[in-house]
C-alpha positions in Angstrom: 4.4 20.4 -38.1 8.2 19.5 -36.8 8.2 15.8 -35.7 10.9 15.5 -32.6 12.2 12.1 -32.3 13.1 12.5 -28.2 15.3 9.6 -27.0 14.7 8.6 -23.5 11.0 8.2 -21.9 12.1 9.2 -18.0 11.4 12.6 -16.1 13.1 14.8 -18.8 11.9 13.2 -22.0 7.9 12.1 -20.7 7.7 16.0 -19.6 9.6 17.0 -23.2 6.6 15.3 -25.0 4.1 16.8 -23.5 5.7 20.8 -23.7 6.2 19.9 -27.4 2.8 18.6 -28.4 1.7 21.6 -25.8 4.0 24.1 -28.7 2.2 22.3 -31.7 4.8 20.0 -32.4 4.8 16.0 -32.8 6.9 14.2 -30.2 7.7 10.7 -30.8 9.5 8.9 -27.7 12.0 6.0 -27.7 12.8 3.6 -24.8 15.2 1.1 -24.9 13.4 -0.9 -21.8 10.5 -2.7 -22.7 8.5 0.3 -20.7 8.6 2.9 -18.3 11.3 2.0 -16.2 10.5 0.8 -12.4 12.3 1.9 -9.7 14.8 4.7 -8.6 15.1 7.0 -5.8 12.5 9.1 -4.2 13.4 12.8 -5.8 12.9 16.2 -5.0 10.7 19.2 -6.7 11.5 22.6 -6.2 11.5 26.2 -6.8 11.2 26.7 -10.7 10.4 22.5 -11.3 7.0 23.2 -9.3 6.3 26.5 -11.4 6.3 23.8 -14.5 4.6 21.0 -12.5 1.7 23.1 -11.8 1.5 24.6 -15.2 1.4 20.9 -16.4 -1.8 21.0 -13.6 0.2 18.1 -11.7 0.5 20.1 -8.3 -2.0 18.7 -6.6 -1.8 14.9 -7.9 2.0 15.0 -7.0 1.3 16.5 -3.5 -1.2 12.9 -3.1 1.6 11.1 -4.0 4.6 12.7 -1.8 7.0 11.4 0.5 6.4 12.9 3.9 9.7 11.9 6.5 9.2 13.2 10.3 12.9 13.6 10.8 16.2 11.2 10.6 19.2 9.5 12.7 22.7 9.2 11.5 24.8 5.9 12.4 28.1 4.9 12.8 29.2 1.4 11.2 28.2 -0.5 14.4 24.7 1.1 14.6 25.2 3.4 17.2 23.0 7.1 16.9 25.7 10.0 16.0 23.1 12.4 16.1 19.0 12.6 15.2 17.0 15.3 14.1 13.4 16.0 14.2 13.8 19.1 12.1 15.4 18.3 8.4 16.6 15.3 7.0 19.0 14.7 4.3 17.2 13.8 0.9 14.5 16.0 1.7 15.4 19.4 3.7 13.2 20.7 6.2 10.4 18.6 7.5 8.1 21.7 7.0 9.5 22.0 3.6 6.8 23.1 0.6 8.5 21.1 -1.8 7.3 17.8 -2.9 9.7 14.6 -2.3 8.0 11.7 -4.9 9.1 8.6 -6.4 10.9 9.2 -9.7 8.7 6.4 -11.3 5.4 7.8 -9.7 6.5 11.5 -11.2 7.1 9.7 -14.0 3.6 8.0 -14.3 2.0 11.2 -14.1 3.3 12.8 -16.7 3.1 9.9 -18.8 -0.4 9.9 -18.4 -0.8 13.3 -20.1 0.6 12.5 -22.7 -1.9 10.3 -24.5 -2.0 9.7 -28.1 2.2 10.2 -28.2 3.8 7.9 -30.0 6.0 5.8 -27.5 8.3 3.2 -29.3 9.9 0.6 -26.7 12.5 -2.0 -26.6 14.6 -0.5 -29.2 17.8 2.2 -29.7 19.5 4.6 -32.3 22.4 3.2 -33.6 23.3 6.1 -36.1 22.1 9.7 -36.8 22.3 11.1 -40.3 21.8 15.2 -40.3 20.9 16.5 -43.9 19.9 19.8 -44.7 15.8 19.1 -44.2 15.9 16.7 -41.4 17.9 14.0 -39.2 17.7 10.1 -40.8 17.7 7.8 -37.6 18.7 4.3 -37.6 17.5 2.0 -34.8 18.7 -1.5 -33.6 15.1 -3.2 -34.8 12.7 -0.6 -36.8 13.2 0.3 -40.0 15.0 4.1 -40.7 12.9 7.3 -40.1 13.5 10.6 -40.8 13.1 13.6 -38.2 13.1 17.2 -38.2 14.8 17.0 -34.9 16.4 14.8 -32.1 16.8 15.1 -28.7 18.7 13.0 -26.2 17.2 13.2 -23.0 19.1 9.8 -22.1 20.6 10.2 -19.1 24.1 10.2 -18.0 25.0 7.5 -19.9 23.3 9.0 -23.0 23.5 7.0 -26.3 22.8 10.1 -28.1 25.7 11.7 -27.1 28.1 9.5 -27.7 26.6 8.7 -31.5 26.9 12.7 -32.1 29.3 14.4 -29.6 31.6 11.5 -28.7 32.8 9.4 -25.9 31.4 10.1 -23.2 35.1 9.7 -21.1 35.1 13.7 -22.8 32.3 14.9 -20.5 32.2 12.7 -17.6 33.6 14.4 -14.3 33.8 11.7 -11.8 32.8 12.8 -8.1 34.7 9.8 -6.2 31.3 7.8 -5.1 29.1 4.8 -6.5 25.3 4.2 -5.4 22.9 1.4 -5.7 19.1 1.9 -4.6 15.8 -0.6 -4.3 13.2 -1.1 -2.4 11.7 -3.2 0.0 8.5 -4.1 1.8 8.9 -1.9 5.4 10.3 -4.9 7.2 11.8 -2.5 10.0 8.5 -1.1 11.2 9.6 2.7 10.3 7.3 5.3 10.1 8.0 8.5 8.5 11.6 8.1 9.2 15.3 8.1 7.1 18.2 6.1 8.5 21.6 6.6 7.3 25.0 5.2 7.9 28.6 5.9 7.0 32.3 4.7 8.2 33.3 8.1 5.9 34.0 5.9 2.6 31.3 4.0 2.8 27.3 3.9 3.7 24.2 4.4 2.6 20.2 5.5 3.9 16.8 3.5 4.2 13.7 5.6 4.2 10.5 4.8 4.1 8.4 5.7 0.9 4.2 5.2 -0.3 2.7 5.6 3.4 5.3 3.8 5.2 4.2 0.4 3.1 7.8 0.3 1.4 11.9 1.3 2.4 14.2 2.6 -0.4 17.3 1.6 0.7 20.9 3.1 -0.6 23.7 1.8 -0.6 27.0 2.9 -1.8 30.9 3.8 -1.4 33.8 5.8 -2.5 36.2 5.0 -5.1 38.2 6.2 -7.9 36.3 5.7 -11.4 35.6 1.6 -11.9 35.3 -0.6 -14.9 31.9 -2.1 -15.2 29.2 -2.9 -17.3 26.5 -0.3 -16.3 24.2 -3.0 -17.9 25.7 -6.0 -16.1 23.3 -5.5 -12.7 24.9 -8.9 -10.9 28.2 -7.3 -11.6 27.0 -4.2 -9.8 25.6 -5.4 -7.1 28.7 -7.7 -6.3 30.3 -3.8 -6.1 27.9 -2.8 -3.3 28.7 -6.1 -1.4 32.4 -6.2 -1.4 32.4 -2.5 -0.1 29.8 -2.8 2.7 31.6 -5.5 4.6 32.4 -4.6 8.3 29.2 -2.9 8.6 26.7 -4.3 11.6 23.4 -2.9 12.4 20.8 -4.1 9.7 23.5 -3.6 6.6 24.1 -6.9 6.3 20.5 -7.5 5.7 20.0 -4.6 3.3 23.0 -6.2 1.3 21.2 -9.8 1.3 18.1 -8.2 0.4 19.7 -6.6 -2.8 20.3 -9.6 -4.5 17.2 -10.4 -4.7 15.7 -7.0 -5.4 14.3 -6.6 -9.1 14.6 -2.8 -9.4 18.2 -2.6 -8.4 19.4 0.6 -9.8 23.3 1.4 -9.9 25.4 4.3 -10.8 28.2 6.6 -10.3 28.0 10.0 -8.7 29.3 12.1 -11.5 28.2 15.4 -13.4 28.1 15.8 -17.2 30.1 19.2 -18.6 29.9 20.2 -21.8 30.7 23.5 -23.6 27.8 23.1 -26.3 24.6 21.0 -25.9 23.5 21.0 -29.2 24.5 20.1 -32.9 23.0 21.2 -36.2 19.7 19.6 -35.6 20.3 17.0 -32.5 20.1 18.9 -28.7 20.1 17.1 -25.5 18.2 17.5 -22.1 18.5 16.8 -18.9 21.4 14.2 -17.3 22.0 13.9 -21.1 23.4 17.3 -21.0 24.1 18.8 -17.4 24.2 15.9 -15.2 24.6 17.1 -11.6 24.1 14.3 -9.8 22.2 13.3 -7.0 23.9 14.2 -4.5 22.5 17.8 -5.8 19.0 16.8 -5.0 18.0 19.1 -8.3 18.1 16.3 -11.3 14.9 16.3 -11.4 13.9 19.8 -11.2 16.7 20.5 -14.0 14.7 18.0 -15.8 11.1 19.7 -15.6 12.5 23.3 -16.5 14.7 22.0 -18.9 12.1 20.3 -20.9 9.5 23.0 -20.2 12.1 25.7 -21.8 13.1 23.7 -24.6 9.8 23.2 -26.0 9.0 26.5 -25.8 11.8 27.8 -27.5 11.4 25.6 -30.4 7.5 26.7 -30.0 8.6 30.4 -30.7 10.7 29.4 -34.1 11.0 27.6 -36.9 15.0 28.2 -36.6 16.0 25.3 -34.3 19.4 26.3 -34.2 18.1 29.8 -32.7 15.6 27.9 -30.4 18.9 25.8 -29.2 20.6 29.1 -28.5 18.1 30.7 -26.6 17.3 27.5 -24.4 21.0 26.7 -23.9 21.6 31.0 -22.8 18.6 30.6 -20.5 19.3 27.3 -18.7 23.5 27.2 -18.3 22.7 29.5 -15.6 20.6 27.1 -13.8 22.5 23.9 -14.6 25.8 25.3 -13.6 24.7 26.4 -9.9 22.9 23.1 -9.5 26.2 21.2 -10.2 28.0 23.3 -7.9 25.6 22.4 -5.3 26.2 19.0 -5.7 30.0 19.5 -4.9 29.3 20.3 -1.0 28.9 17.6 1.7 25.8 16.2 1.4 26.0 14.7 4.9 27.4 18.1 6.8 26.4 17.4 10.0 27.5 20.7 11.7 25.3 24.0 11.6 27.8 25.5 9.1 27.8 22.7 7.0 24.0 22.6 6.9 23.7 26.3 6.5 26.3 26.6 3.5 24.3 23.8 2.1 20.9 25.5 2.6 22.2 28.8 1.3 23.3 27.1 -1.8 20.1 25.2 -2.5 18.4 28.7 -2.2 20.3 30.2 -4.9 19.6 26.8 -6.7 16.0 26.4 -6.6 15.1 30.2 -6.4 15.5 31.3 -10.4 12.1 31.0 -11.1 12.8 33.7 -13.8 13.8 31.0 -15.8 10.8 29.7 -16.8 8.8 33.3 -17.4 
């Protein structure tokens, strides 16, 4: 039986374990956070990703657990309404949508609780991968060495696995111009069902209201070329958000005091991952790891699910993993490569054209359910 050392334990890597063990093969996952990771933005699943999700029989306990928004208003810098509407809104689509808007960590959780009796190892990282002709030697900043028949990075954009057995990741990294930072809050504004969003046309951000209308996520971010920063240095980030969002009024001064005090701030830049091989001898990667679209595509997440979903079963169908990396690579390219493309329009098109080319796009997007047949 292959062991699968997966590195990473969000959406991609949690729903990787349980298509592997699913295949007859033993998963073991490493997080460098102490556990799951809190926090994140409420994300979207579609098209193919809910073929998987219900195949995982996780339909109906996402549906429970969805973010339900009646509409949204857009703002200038002072706070006054540019325009409203009662029929879509932007990190969701249309308000009599079929797909299911969750919290990342809530999808998270539910596949995580499928997955009992997988090993999970937390608080540590790979520092060096050894391939050898019968398996991969793994060395980690605090266990001892273990060996593996295979490894998969399913760590994110700024994957660690990547950079040990690809390179820098300055080689893959294509840089869209933007920054974001997201957290939540208790709903101090009173909002029910509702998104918010703001913008001078460099800078901005949304609040919406998540759980029920018990809690906001509030974004914030802003354009700029590519920055130097610690993408582990959280004060450092959220000094970024600040000095960018000055000169707005409405409640953003608020939202900016309220960061700095949030515990689940989460920072990034927008940016899309583009590689011409996602896999090496016996190491592969998933997900952002591989194909990062960013968010402003609204499909990480489903990349994620049908990623994971046909990697594991390519490996399933053969013991030749560098086969099983073909076939899953041929099959999801396709997919990853319109999804990135989608992220490249205006996510805040305000004008029927905009909004159609934008729908049209997401259509071809999230309509490939072929890919996970």
């Amino acid at each position: 039986m292959a062991t699968v050392l997966i590195s990473g334990s969000s959406i991609a890597g949690t729903a990787l374990a349980y298509w592997l063990r699913e295949q007859g093969l033993t998963p073991v996952v490493l997080e460098r956070a102490p556990r799951l990771r809190r926090g994140g933005q409420a994300i979207d699943v579609r098209g193919a990703a809910l073929t998987v999700l219900r195949r995982m029989g996780l339909e109906t306990k996402a549906r429970a657990l969805a973010n339900h928004s009646n509409g949204m208003d857009m703002l200038d810098p002072e706070g006054n309404e540019i325009f409203r509407s009662e029929e879509f809104a932007l990190s969701s689509g249309g308000v009599d949508s079929d797909d299911i808007e969750i919290l990342r960590e809530d999808l998270v959780d539910l596949v995580h609780a499928e997955n009992d009796g997988i090993e999970y190892v937390f608080g540590d990282s790979i520092t060096a991968i050894h391939q050898e002709a019968e398996g991969v030697l793994v060395e980690f900043e605090h266990a001892a060495p273990r060996r593996f028949d295979l490894v998969i990075g399913a760590d994110g954009l700024h994957s660690n696995t990547r950079k040990l057995v690809f390179g820098p990741e300055s080689q893959y990294t294509d840089h869209l111009g933007s920054y974001l930072g997201v957290f939540s809050q208790e709903n101090f504004l009173g909002l029910e069902h509702w998104q918010t969003w703001f913008n001078d046309g460099a800078s901005g951000g949304a609040v919406m209201t998540v759980r029920d209308n018990r809690e906001l996520r509030i974004y914030l971010g802003f354009a700029s070329a590519p920055i130097e920063y610690d993408y582990r240095d959280v004060n450092a980030q959220k000094q970024l958000i600040a000095d960018h969002l000055t000169g707005f009024g409405w409640e953003v001064p608020g939202f900016v005091e309220r960061m700095w005090k949030a515990e689940d701030f989460y920072f990034d830049a927008m940016a899309q991952i583009k590689m011409d091989t996602w896999s090496e001898g016996r190491v592969a990667l998933l997900g952002d790891a591989a194909h990062c679209a960013a968010p402003t595509s609204g499909q990480g997440t489903s990349l994620a699910l049908v990623g994971a979903y046909v990697l594991a079963l390519e490996l399933g169908r053969t013991d030749d993993h560098e086969l099983a990396f073909a076939r899953y690579e041929r099959r999801m390219r396709p997919f990853a490569d319109v999804n990135q493309a989608l992220a490249l329009l205006d996510p805040q098109g305000t004008s029927p054209e905009q909004r159609t080319a934008r729908t049209d796009a997401a259509k071809d997007a999230i309509e490939l359910d072929a890919i996970v047949d």
